[in-house]
N, C-alpha and C positions, 0 to 999 in steps of 0.2 A: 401622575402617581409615581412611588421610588415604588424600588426591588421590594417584593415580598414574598414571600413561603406559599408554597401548592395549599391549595384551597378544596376541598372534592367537593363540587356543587352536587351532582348528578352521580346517586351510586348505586348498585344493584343489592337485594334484600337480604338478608342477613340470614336466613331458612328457606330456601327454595325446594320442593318436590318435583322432580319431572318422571315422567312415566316414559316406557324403555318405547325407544325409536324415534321420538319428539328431536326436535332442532331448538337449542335451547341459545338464546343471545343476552352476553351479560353487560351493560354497561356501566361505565365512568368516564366523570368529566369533570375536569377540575379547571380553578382561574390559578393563577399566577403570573408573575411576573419576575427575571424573565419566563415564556408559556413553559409550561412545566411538559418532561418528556413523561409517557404512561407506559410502565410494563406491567405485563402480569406473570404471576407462576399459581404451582399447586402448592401448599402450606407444606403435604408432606414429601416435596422436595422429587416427585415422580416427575419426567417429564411429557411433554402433552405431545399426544398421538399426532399421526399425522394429516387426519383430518380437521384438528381444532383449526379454525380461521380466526386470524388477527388483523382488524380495518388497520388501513394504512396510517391511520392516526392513530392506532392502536385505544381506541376509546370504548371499541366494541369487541369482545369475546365472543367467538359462534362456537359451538359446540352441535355440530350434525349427527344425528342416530342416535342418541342417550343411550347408552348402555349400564349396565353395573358395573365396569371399569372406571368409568367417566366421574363418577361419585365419589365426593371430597370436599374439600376445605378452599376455597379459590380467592385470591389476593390480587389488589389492583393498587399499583405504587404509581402514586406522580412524585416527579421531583424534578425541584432547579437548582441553581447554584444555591438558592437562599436556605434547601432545606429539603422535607419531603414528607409526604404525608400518606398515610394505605390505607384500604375499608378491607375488608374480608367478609366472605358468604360462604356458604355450606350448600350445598346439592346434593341433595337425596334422590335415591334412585327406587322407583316404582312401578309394578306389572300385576295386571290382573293374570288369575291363573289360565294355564294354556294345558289341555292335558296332553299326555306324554302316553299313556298306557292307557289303554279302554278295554272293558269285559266286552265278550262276545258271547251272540244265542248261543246254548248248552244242550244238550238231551245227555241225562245220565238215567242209569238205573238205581232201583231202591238200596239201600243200604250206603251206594258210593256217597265218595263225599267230593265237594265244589271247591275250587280255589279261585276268585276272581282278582284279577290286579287293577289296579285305579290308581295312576299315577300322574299327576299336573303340575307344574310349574307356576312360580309367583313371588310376588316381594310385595308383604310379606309371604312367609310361606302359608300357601291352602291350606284350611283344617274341610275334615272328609265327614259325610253321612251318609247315609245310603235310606234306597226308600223302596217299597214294596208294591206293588200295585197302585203308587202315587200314596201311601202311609209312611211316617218313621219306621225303620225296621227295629224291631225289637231283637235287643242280643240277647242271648246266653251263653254263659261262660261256659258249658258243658257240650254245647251244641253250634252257637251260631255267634262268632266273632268278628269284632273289626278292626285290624289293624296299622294304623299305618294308609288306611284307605284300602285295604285289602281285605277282601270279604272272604271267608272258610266260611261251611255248613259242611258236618257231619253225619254221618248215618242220614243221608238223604230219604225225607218220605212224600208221599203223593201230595201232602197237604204244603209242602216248598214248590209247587210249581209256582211258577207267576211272572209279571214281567216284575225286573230291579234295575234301581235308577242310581247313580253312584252321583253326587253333587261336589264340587270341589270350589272354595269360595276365600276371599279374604276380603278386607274393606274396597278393595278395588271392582271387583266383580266377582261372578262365580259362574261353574259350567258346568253341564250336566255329559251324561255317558247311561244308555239305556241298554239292557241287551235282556234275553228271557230264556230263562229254565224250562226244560220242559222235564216231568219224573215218569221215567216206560217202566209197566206192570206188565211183565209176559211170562207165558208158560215157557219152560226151554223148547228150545228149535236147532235144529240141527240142519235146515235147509241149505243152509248159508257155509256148512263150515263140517262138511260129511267127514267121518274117518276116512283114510285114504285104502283104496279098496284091497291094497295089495302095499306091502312095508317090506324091502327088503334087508335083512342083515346079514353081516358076517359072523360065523364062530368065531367066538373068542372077542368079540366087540360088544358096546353098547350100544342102543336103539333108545329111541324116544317117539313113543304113539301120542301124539297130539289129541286132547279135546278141549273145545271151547267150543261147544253151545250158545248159542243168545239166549240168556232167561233174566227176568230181575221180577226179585230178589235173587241175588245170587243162593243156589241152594246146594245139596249134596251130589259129589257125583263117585259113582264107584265102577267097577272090573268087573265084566267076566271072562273065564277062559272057556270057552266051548259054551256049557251049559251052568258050569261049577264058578261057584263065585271067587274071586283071583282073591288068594291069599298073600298079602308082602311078605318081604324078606328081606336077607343084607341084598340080595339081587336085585328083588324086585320092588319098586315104592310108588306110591302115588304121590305126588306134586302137588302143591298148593294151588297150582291152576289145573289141577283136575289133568292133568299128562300124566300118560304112564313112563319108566323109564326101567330100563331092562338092562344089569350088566354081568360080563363074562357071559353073552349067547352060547349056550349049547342048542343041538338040535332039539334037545324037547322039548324050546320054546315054541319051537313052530307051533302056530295054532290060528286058529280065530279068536279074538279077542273084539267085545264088544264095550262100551263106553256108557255107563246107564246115569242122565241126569233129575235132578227133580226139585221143586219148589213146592210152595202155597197153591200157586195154580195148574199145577200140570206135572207129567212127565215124560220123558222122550231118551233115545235110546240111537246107537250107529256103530255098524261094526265093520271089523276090517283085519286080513290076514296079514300074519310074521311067516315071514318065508325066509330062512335060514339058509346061506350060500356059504361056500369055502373060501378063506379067508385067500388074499392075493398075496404071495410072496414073492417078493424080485429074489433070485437064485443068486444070480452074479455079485460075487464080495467086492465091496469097494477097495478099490486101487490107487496107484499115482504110477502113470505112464510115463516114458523121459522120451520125445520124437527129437528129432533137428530137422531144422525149417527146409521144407521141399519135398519133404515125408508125406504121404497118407497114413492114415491110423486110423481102426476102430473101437468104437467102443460100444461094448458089449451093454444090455438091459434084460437081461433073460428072466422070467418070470414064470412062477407055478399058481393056476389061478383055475376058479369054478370054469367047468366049459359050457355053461348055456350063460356065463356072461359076457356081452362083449368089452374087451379091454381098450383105452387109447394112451398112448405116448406122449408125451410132451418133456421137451428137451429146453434146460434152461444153460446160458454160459453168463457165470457173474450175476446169477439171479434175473439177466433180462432173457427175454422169452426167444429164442430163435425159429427164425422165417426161413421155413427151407423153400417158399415159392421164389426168392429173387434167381432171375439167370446167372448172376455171379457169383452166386453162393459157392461157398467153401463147403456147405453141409447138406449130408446125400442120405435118405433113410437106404438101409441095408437090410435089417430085419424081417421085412417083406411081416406078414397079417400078428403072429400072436409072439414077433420078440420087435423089440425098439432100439437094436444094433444101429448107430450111426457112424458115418464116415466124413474124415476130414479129409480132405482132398488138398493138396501141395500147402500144406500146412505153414504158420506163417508168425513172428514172435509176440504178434496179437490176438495171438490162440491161443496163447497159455494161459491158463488158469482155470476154475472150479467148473465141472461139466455136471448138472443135475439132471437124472430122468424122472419125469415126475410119471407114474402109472397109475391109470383111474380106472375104476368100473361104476354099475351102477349104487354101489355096495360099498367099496373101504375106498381107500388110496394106498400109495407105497412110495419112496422115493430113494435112489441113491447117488451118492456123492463120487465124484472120477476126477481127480486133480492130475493134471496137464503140464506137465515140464516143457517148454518148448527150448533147445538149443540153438544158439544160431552165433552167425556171426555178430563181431563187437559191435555197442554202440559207439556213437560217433565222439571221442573226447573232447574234455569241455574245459572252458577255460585257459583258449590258446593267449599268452603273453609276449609280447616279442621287445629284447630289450638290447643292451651293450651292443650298439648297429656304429659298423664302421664302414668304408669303403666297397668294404668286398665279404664282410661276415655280417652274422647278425644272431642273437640266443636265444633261443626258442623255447617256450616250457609251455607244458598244458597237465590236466587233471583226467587218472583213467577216466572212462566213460562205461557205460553197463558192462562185464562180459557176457553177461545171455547164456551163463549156466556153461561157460565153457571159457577156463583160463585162455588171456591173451599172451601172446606168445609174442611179438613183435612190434614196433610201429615205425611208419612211416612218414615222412617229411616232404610237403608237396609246396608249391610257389607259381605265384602267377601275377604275370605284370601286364601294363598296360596292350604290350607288343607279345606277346607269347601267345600260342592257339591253346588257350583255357591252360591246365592246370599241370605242371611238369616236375617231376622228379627232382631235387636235390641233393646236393652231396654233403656230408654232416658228422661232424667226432663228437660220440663215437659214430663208424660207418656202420657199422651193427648196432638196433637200437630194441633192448631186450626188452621184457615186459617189466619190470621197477626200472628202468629208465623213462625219463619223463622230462627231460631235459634234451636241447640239444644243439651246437655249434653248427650251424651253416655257415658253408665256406663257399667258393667262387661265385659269389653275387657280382653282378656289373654295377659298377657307380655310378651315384648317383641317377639312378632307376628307383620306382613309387615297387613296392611290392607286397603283396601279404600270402599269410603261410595259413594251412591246415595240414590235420594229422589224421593218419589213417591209424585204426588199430586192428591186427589179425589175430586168430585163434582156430584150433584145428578145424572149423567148418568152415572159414574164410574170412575175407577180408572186408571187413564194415564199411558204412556210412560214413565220409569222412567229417570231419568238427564245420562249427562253424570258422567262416575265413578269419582271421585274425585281422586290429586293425591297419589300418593302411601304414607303412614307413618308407621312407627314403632313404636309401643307402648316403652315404658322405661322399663327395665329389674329391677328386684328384687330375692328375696330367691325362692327357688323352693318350691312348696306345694303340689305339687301332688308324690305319692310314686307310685314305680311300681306295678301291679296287677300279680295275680296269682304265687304268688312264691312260691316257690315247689323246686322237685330236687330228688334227688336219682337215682344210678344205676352207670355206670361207670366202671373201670379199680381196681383191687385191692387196697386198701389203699389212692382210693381218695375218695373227698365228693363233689358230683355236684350238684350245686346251681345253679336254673334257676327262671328265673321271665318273663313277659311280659313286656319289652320297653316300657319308658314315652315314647308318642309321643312326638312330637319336637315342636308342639304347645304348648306344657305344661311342657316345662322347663326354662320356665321365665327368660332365657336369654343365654349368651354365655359362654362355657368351663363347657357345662352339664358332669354329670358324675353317678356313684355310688358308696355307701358305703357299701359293703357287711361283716355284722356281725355276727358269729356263736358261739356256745359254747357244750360241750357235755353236757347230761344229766345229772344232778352233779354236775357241774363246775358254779362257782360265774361268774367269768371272759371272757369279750367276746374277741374274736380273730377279726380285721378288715382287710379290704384288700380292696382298692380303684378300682374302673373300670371306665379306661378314658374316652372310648368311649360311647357318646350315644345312638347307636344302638348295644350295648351289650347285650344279653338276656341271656348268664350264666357264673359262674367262677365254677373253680373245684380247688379245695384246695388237692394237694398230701404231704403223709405223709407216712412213713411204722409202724407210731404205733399205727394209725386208726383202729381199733376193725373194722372186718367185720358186716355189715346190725347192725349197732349201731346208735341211737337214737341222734339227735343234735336238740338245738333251732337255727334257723334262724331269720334273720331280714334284707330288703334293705332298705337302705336310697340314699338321693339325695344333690348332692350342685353341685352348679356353680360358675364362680367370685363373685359374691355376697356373696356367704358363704354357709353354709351348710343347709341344706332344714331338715326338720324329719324324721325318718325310719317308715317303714311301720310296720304292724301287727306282733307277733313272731308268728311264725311256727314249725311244726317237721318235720325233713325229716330224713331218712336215710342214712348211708355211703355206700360205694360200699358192694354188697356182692359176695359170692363165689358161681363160677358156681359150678352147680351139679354134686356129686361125687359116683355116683350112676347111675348103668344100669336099668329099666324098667324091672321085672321078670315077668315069666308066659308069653309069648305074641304068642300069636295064629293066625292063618290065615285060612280065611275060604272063598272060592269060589265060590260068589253072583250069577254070571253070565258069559258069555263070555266079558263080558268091566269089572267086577265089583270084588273087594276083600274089605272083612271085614275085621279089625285087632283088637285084644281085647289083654289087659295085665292087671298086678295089678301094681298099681301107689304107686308112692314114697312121702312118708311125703309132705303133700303141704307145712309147712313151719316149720324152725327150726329157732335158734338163728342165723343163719349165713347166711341163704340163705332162696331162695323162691323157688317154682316151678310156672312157668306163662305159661304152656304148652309140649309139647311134639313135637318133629321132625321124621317124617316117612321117608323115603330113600326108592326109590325102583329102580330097575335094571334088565335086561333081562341077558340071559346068555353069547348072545354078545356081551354085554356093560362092561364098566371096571366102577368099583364103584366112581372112582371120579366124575362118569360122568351122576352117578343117579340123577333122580328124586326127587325134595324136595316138603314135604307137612306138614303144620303145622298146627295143634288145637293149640286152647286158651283155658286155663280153666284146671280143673280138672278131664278132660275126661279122658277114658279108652276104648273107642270106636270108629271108624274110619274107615270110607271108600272109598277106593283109585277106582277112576271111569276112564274113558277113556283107557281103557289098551288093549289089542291087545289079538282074540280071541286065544286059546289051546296053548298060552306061557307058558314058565317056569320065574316066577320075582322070587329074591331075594330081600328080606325087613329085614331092621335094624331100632331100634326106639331107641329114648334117648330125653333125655329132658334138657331144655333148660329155663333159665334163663336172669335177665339182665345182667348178667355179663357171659354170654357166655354157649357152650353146654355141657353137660356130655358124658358120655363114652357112648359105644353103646352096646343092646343089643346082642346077639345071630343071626346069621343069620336065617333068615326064608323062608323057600320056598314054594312055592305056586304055582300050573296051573290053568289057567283060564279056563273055559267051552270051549264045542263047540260051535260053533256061531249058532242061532236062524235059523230059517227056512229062505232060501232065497226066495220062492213063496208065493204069497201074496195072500187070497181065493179069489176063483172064482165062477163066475154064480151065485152072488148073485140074489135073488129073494126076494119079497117083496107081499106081500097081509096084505091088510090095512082095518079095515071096523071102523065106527066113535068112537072105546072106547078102540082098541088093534092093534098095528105093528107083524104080522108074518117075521119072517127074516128065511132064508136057503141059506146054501152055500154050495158047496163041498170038500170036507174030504182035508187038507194040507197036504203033506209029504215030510217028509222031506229027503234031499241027502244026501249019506252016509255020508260026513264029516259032518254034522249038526248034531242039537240036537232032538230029537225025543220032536212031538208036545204034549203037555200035554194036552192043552185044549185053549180055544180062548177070547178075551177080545173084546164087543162090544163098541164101543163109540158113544156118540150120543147126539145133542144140538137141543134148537129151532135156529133155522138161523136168529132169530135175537137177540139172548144173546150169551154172551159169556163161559158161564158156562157150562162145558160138563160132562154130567155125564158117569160112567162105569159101567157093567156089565159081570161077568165072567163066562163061561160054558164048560165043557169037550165035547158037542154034536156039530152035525153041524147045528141047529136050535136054534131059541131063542124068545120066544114071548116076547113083552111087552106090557105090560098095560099103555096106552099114550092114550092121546085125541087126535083125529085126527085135530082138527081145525087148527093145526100151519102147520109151515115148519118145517120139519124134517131133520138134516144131519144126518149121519149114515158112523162109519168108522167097519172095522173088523181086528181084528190080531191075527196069532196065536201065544200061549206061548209055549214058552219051558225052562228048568234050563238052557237056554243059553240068555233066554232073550226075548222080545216080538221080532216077526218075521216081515215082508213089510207088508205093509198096503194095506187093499185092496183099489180099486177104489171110491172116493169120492160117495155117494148117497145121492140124494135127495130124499126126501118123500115131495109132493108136498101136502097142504092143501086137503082134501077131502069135495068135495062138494055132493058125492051121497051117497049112503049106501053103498058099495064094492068097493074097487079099486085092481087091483093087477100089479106090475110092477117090470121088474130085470136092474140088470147095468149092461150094455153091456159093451164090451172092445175099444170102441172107443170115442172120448171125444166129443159127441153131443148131447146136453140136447135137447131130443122130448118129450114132454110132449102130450099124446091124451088119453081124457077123454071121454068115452061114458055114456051116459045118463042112460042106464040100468044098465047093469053090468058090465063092467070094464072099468081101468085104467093103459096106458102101461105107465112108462117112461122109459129115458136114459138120465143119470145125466152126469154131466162134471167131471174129476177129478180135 
């Protein structure tokens, strides 16, 4: 077969109804040749939601949930080169009713009248009836309406009770809605709704005595006062709901007043007293305060009021309610029981504004208004700009900021950079920066430095909240001018020359690709040798060479450049080249046996300095007989000593010691070995049975005799120690005996330690003693071996104690 034109074998119906929620599938199918492609649209041009589904052959149309959206004109096009062909259909869209509003059971009284609503949904749209006890309801136009599906009945009577059915229907379906009337005939009753037994008002105010009774038929209700039946007036009126309402009280309202109601069936009656109170005036005239911030202030609510009524206060700021329970409160009642004085306490710029007292009884109310000036210092200004930045300035503007009720009188100009501790002073033309200035020229900025600026503004209560920081700027780079400090050097590896200085900081190299210039020359020599150092946090170069004269004499010099170019060199200097470590052992060196911890050592020292070398101290080495020498001890003097004493050592050892000295450029040879034993150790028992007799100009002390154990050192003699207990400064006293007077005034506290000596070293200490103040002529008292301070003094002659240790 040749090429021919879309053919629609298979099309969908030309009238479609779908009812709302259905899945609705439209097909087309068409021959041709070549196969013809199939779109679809809407006719009028809307496009399809995003649930419509199109098979991949586009043959089939889904339409999921029908809605009243979805309804319209729908077109299905094949077409191929040869040509094209389309059907069109129409989809209607339909729903039975669904209601939307339903009547509810009712109880009214006779005469009310009924509003029911009946509202449903549907396409097409529900028409309404209503029905009565399962009958049509019969309308009247005068009486009983339907509108809309919405049912009125007026002037309700007993013969409207009944259940009513409201029906809502179109060709689709229809639905019902049931609810029931019920009509109450009662005598009035007051059980439910008593006058209230007691009414209070104020002179000079209106009242309103409430009555509503339950009766239906609603019927008449009227007044009495006392006994006399209540006549109206412009004062006095009865209310459509049967309320009385009473205005401008004077006291001869006071009374009893009863409420008399009545109908067809019945009548009923409730009474209740007007009790007439004096009206509550706040006394205090409203004002406007002016505080500055850190101030207390009170404010006054003074009030003239009934006194059998009780009054309460209530204080609003800015209409919200203030809680005087929080612990931080700012706000204190003052007033104490029948005034509502309060206090602001270190007052603050968020405490300005409107202060209301509200005053309540059970009778009126009252309220007065107290406006709050709070002064204080500036706010913060705003709008800091920072522009025309050069090397070393930069122009600054900003916009005043509040003054808080108190003209600004100056401001100031603050900067902070990455390297600065927080926020520092600048200097700025003008240097005086009045209050309509708002501009201003900062001068000595460092180059090329990140910086930002804020403003402070002041006024005569002080100096504010400064602005926000300004954005971040960099100053504009130039030559470097600061040269590094402290340069120096010397010491090192043979045949070098170490050149050290202190690092410009990085704020003070005025820009990028800092570096150094390190210049040297020897003594003698016209001509400087240079050598560049990349890095900015370089702090030394070491120049090797092997024909560098040992500890020989050079001028130095650093300089600085960056991309800019080269900065100036600092100061000349002399430093030294490396020199040679010491070639020489330390002679004569002796060792001599302090104590059981302690060795002297003594030698004759080697030339402190020649052309070559220094000596900058000496290295001790020591060793037990267990130990392997790599593995000694090291101790070192500075200086030109020849004296030394090695402490901490272990007691009746044998050490070996070797000494050499020691340079910057490394250690010398070693003496001789030296050997030495340390003492026996000191006495391990520590004196006992101290005793003490005291009288007001001299301390007797006794103790009994230390001795020492065979491995120990035999006791020599004893060392007292002894402070007032309330300095720290302890003095000594030494004696071969087991006694020791001292000549001391008794007025103080006295501590009191004892040990005995031996050439091995002081021995344990005895037990802590106190000497207690002496308040009589004699005291005498020993330290006991257990740690309970008793102190008992008797009035004649003596004094025991027992100190703590």
């Amino acid at each position: 077969m040749g090429e021919y034109e879309p053919k629609i074998e298979v099309q969908f119906p030309e009238a479609l109804s779908v009812a709302k929620g259905l899945t609705i599938k439209l097909e087309c199918f068409a021959l041709g040749n070549p196969v013809p492609a199939i779109s679809w649209r809407r006719v009028d041009g809307a496009p399809f939601s995003r649930k419509v589904d199109v098979s991949s052959a586009s043959s089939v149309l889904e339409i999921p949930y029908f809605q009243q959206e979805d309804a319209g004109q729908y077109e299905c096009i094949a077409e191929n080169s040869r040509g094209k062909n389309s059907v069109k259909g129409k989809l209607s869209f339909y729903a039975p009713p669904h209601l939307l509003e339903t009547p509810q059971d009712t109880q009214k009284a006779i005469d009310d009248s009924l509003l029911w609503e009946c509202k449903a949904s549907g396409k097409p749209k529900p028409s309404y009836k209503w029905l009565k006890n399962g009958e049509p309801l019969e309308t009247f136009e005068d009486r009983i309406q339907v509108i809309n599906g919405a049912l009125s009945i007026s002037t309700l009577t007993l013969s409207d009770t009944g259940m009513y059915q409201c029906v809502a229907e179109n060709r689709y379906g229809r639905v019902f809605a049931n609810a029931e009337l019920r009509i109450i005939a009662v005598a009035p009753d007051f059980s439910d709704s008593m006058l209230k037994a007691q009414t209070l008002a104020r002179q000079g105010g209106d009242v309103l005595i409430e009555c509503r009774p339950r009766m239906s038929p609603r019927g008449m209700i009227s007044w009495r006062k006392g006994k006399e039946a209540l006549r109206e007036s412009h004062r006095v009126s009865v209310l459509d709901n049967g309320s009385l309402r009473i205005s401008n009280i004077t006291k001869l309202d006071a009374g009893l007043y009863t409420c008399v109601a009545r109908n067809q069936f019945g009548v009923a009656s409730s009474a209740g007293a007007l009790v007439v109170k004096e009206p509550t005036i706040i006394t205090t005239k409203a004002a406007q305060l002016d505080v500055t911030v850190g101030e207390s202030v009170v404010l006054p609510c003074q009030v003239s009021r009934d006194p059998s009524l009780d009054v309460r206060f209530t204080w609003f700021f800015n209409e919200q309610l203030i809680n005087f329970g929080n612990q931080d409160s700012y706000f204190e009642k003052v007033g104490g029981r029948f005034a509502g004085d309060i206090m602001i306490r270190n007052i603050q710029l968020r405490h300005a504004g409107r202060y209301t007292c509200a005053v309540q009884t059970n009778v009126d109310s009252a309220s007065i208004a107290t406006d709050v000036v709070v002064r204080g210092a500036p706010g913060p200004p705003l709008d800091i700009q920072v522009d025309h930045v050069t090397e070393s300035t930069a122009f600054v503007s900003w916009s005043p900021g509040p003054d808080n009720h108190s003209p600004i009188s100056k401001y100031a100009v603050q900067a902070r950079t990455p390297f600065s501790l927080g926020w520092q002073a600048v200097q700025t033309v003008p240097e005086i920066l009045g209050r309509n200035q708002l501009a201003a020229r900062v001068t000595d900025l460092s180059p090329w430095v990140e910086y930002e600026f804020r403003v402070l503004a002041t006024n005569a209560i002080g100096t504010g909240e400064p602005s926000k920081p300004s954005r971040k700027i960099r100053t504009k780079d130039t030559l470097p001018r600061i040269t590094p400090a402290r340069v120096g050097g010397g010491g090192g590896s043979r045949s070098e020359l170490v050149i050290t200085w202190e690092p410009v900081p990085e704020e003070m190299q005025s820009g990028p690709g800092f570096g150094y210039v390190v210049a040297f020359r020897p003594h003698g020599a016209q001509s400087w040798m240079q050598a560049a150092v990349t890095s900015p946090d370089a702090s030394r170069y070491i120049f090797k060479n092997e024909s560098i004269p040992p500890f020989s004499p050079f001028y130095v010099k650093v300089g600085v450049y960056n991309n800019r170019g080269e900065g100036p060199f600092g100061p000349v200097t002399t430093i030294y080249s490396a020199e040679e470590e010491p070639s020489r052992a330390p002679s004569r060196v002796r060792a001599k046996s302090l104590s059981a911890s302690e060795v002297e050592l003594s030698w004759k020292p080697l030339p402190w300095s020649t052309s070559k070398r220094r000596i900058m101290g000496y290295e001790l080495r020591y060793w037990t007989k267990t130990q392997r020498q790599d593995t000694a001890s090291v101790m070192r003097t500075v200086g030109n000593k020849t004296v030394a004493v090695i402490r901490g050592l272990d007691s009746r050892t044998a050490y070996h010691i070797t000494l050499r000295a020691y340079n910057s450029a490394g250690t010398g040879p070693d003496s001789a070995v030296v050997n030495i034993t340390t003492k026996r150790p000191p006495p391990s028992r520590a004196p006992a049975k101290v005793m003490w007799n005291a009288t007001n100009s001299k301390i007797i002390l006794k103790w009994d005799q230390v001795k020492a154990l065979e491995n120990e050192s035999e006791v020599m003699g004893y060392k007292v120690f002894y402070k007032q207990s309330r300095h720290n400064r302890q003095s000594v006293v030494e004696t071969n005996r087991t006694s020791l007077e001292l000549a001391l005034p008794v007025d103080e506290d006295y501590i009191i330690q004892i040990k005995a000596v031996s050439e091995g070293g002081e021995g344990r200490s005895s037990r802590l003693i106190t000497i207690p103040r002496i308040a009589v002529a004699h005291a005498v008292g020993a330290a006991s071996e257990i740690s309970v301070l008793s102190v008992l003094v008797t009035q004649l002659l003596s004094c025991t104690a027992r100190t703590l240790l």
